[in-house]
DRENDO-1510 file (C-alpha; in Angstrom, 1 decimal, always signed):
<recs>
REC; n; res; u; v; w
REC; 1; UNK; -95.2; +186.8; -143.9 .
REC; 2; UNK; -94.0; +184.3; -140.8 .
REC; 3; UNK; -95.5; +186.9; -138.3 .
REC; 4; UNK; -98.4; +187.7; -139.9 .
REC; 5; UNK; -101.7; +187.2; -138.0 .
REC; 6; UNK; -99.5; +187.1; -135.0 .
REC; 7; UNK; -100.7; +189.1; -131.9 .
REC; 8; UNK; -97.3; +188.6; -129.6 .
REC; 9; UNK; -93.5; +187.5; -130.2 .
REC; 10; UNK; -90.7; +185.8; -128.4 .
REC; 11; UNK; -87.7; +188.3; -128.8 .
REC; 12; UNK; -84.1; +186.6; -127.6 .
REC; 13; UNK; -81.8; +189.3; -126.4 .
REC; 14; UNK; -78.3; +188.2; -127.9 .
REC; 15; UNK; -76.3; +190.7; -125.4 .
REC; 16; UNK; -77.2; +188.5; -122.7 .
REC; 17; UNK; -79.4; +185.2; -123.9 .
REC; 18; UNK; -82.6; +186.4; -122.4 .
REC; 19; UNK; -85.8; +186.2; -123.6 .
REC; 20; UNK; -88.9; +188.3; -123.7 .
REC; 21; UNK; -92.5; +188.0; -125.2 .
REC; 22; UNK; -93.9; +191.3; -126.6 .
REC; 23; UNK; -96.9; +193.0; -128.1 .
REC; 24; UNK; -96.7; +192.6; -131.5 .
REC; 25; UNK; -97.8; +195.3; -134.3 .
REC; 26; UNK; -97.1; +195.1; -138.3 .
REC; 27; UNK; -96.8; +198.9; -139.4 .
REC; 28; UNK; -96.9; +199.4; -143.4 .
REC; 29; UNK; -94.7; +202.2; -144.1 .
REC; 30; UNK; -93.9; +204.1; -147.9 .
REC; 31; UNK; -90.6; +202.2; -147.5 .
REC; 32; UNK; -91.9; +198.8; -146.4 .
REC; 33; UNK; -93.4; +196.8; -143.7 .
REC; 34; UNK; -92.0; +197.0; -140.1 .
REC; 35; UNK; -92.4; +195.6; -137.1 .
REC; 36; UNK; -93.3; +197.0; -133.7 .
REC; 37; UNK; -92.8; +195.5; -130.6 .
REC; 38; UNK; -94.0; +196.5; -127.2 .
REC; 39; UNK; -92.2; +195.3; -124.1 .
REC; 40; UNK; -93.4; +195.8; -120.5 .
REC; 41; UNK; -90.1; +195.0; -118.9 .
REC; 42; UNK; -86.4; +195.2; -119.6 .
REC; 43; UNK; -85.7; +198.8; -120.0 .
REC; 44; UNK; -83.3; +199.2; -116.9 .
REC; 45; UNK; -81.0; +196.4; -118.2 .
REC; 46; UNK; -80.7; +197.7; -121.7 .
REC; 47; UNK; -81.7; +201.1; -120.8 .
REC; 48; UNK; -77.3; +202.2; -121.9 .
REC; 49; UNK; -78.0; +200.4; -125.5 .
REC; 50; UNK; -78.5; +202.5; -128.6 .
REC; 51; UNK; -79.1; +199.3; -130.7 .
REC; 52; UNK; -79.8; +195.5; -129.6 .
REC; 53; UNK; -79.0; +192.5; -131.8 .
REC; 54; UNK; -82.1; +189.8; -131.2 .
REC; 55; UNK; -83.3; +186.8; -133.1 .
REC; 56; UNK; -87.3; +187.0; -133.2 .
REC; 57; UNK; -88.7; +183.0; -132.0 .
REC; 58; UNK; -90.7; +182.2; -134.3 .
REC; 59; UNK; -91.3; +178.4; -133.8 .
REC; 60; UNK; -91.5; +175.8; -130.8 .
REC; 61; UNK; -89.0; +173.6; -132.8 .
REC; 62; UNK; -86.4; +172.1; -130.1 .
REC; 63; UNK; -83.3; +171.0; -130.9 .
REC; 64; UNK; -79.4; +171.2; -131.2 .
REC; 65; UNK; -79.1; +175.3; -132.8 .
REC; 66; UNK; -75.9; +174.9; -135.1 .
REC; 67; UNK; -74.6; +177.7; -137.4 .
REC; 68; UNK; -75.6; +177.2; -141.1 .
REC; 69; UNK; -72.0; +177.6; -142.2 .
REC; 70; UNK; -71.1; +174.3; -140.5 .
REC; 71; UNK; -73.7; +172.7; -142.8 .
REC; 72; UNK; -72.0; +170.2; -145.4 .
REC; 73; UNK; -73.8; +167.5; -148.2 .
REC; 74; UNK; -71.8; +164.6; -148.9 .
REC; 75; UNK; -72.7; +161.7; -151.5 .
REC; 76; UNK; -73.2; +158.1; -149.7 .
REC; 77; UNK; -74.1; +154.6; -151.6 .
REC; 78; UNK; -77.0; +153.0; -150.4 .
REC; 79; UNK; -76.5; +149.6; -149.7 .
REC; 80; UNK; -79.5; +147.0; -149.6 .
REC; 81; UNK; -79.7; +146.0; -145.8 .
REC; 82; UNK; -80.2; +142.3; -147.2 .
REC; 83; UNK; -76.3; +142.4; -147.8 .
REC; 84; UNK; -75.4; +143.2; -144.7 .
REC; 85; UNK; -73.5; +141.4; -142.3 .
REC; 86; UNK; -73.3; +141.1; -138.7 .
REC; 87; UNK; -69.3; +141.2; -137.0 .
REC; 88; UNK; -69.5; +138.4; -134.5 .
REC; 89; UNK; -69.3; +139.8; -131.0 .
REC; 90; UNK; -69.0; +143.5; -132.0 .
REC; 91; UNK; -72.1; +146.1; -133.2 .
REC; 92; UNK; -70.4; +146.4; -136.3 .
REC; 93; UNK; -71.8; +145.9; -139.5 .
REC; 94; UNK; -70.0; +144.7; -143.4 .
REC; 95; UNK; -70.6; +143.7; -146.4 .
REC; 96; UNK; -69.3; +140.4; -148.7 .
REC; 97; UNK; -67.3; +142.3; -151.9 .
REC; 98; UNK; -66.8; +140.2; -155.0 .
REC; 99; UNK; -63.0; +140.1; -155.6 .
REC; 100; UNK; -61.4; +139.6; -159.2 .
REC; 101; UNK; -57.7; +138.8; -159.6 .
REC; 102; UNK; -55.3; +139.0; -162.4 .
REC; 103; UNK; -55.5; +135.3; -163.4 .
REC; 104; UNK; -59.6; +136.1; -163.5 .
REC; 105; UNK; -60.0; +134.0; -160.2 .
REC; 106; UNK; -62.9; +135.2; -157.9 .
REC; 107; UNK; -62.8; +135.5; -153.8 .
REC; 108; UNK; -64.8; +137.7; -151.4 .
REC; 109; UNK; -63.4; +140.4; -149.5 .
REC; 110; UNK; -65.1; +141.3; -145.9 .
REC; 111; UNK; -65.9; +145.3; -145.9 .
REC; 112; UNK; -66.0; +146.5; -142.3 .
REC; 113; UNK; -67.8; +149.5; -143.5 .
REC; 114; UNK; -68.6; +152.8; -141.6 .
REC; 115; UNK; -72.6; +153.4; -141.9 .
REC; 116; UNK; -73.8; +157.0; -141.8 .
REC; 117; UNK; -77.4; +156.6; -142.0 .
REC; 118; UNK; -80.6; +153.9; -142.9 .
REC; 119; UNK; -84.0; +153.7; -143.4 .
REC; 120; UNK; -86.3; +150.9; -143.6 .
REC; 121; UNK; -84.3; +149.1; -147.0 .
REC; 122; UNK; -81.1; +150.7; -147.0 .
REC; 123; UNK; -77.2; +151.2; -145.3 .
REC; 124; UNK; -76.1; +155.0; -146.4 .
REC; 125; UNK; -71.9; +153.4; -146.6 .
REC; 126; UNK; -69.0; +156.5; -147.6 .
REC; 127; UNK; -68.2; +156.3; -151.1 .
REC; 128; UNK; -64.8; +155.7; -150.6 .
REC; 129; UNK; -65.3; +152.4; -149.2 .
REC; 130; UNK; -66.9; +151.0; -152.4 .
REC; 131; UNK; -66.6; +151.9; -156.1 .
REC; 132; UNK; -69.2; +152.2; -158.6 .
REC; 133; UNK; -70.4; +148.5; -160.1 .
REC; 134; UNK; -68.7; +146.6; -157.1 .
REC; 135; UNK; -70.8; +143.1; -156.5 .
REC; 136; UNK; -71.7; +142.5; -153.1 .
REC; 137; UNK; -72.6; +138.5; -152.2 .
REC; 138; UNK; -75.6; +138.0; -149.9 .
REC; 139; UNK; -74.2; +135.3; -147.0 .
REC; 140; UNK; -75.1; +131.9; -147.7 .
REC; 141; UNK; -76.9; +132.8; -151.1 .
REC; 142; UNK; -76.1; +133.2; -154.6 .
REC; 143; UNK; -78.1; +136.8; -154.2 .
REC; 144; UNK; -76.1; +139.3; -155.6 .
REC; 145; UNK; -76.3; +143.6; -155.4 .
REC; 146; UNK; -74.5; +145.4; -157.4 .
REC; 147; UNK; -73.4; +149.6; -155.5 .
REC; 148; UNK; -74.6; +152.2; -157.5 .
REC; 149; UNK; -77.6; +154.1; -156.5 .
REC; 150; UNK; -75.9; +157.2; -154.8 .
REC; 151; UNK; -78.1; +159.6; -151.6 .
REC; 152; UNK; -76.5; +162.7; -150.3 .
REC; 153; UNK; -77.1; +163.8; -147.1 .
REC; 154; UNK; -77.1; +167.0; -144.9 .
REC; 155; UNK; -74.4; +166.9; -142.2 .
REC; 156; UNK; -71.7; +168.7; -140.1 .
REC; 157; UNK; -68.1; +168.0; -139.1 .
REC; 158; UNK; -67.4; +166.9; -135.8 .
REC; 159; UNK; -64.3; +167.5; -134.5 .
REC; 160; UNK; -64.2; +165.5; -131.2 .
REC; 161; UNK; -61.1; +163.3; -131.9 .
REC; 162; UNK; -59.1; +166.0; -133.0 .
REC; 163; UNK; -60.1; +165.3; -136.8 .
REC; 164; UNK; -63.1; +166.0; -138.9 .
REC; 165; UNK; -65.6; +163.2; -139.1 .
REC; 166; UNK; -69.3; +163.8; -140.8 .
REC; 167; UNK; -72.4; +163.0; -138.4 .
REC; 168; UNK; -75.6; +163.5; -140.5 .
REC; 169; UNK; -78.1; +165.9; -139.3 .
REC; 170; UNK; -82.1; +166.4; -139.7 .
REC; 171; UNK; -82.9; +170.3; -139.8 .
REC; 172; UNK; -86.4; +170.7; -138.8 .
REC; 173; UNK; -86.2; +174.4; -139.0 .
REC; 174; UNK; -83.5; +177.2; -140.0 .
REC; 175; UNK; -82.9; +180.7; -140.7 .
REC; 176; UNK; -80.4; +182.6; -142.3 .
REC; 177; UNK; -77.6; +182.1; -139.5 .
REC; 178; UNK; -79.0; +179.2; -138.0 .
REC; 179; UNK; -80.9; +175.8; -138.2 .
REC; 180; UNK; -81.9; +173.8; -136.0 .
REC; 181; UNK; -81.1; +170.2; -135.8 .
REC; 182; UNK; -83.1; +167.1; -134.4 .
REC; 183; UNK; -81.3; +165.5; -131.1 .
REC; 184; UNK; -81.3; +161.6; -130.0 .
REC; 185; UNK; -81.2; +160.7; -134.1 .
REC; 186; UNK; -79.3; +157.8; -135.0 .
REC; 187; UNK; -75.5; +158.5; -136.3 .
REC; 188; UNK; -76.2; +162.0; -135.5 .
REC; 189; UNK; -74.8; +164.6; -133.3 .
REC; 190; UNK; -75.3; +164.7; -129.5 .
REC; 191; UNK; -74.7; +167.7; -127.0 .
REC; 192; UNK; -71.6; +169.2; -126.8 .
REC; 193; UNK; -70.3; +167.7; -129.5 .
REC; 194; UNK; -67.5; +169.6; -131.2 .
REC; 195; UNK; -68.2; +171.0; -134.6 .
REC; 196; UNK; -66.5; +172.8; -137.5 .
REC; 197; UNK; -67.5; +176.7; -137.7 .
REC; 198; UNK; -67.2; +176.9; -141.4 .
REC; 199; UNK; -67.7; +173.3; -143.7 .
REC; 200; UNK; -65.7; +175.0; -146.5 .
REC; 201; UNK; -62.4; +175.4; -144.6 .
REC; 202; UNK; -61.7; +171.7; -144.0 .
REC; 203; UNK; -61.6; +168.5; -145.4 .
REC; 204; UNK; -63.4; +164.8; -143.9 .
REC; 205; UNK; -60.6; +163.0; -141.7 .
REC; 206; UNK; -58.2; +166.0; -141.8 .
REC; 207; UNK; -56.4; +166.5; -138.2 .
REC; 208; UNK; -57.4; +170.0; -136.8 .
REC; 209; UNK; -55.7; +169.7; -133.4 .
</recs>
């Protein structure tokens, strides 16, 4: 159905990375629906193949091309950006945590907490760093927020320190093997970064090499 009404294709050749457009023909057969593609060039340099693996283009999406097997969700709080707080002389952002002793005395604990993702209202902060119900203190207010509401989000593991760390991604188209991934996002992954091959086989923050 995503080459119907198509008159020509962009056909990668995975032996060697090149690319070709073709002539493009839809033949309905007693067995099913094939397609036919006509090529006015190429034949000496794959004239010794009997069969060609190739990946048929069939978008203009550009991007960071990652396997779908790398492909992890992982649960994050989302933390109102009104409880935020700025580290003096560093990019780093925390959060004031309500803090309950044995005796029943309250203090506030400074969170230096990794963020993973926003949007216009929120911080996306690792559920590890917070528990469900934990009171955060707006800075010079009485405002309170209490960490609850739970996101998940799409990401792989990058393995550039030797460990696995998440960086979110934003597919903006896949396939079966393959998606491709949005570059220059915030928190997200950059060329040449390092990533994990297959999600399942590790765990976040274990050391690979």
């Amino acid at each position: 159905s995503r080459l119907e009404g198509r008159d020509t294709i962009k056909v990668k050749f995975l032996k060697d990375d090149s690319s070709m457009n073709g002539e493009l023909k839809l033949l309905t057969k007693s067995d099913g629906i094939y397609a036919m593609i006509t090529f006015s060039a190429g034949m000496i340099r794959f004239v010794t193949e009997r069969f060609l693996d190739i990946e048929l283009v069939t978008n203009s999406e550009t991007g960071l091309k990652i396997p779908v097997s790398s492909v992890v969700s992982k649960d994050f709080y989302m933390i109102s950006k009104k409880f935020a707080v700025n580290v003096e002389n560093s990019s780093d952002i925390g959060f004031l945590k309500r803090v309950t002793d044995k005796e029943g005395n309250t203090s506030t604990e400074f969170i230096n907490a990794t963020i993973y993702e926003s949007d216009e209202e929120h911080y996306y902060v690792d559920t590890q760093e917070f528990a469900d119900g934990d009171i955060l203190l707006m800075e010079d207010s009485n405002q309170t927020f209490t960490v609850k509401d739970i996101a998940q989000l799409e990401g792989v593991y990058c393995v550039n320190k030797g460990y696995a760390v998440f960086r979110k991604i934003e597919i903006i188209d896949q396939n079966e093997e393959y998606c491709i991934v949005a570059t220059g996002t915030s928190y997200g992954l950059s060329l040449y970064d390092n990533i994990v091959l297959d999600s399942r086989t590790v765990q976040e923050d274990e050391i690979l090499f």
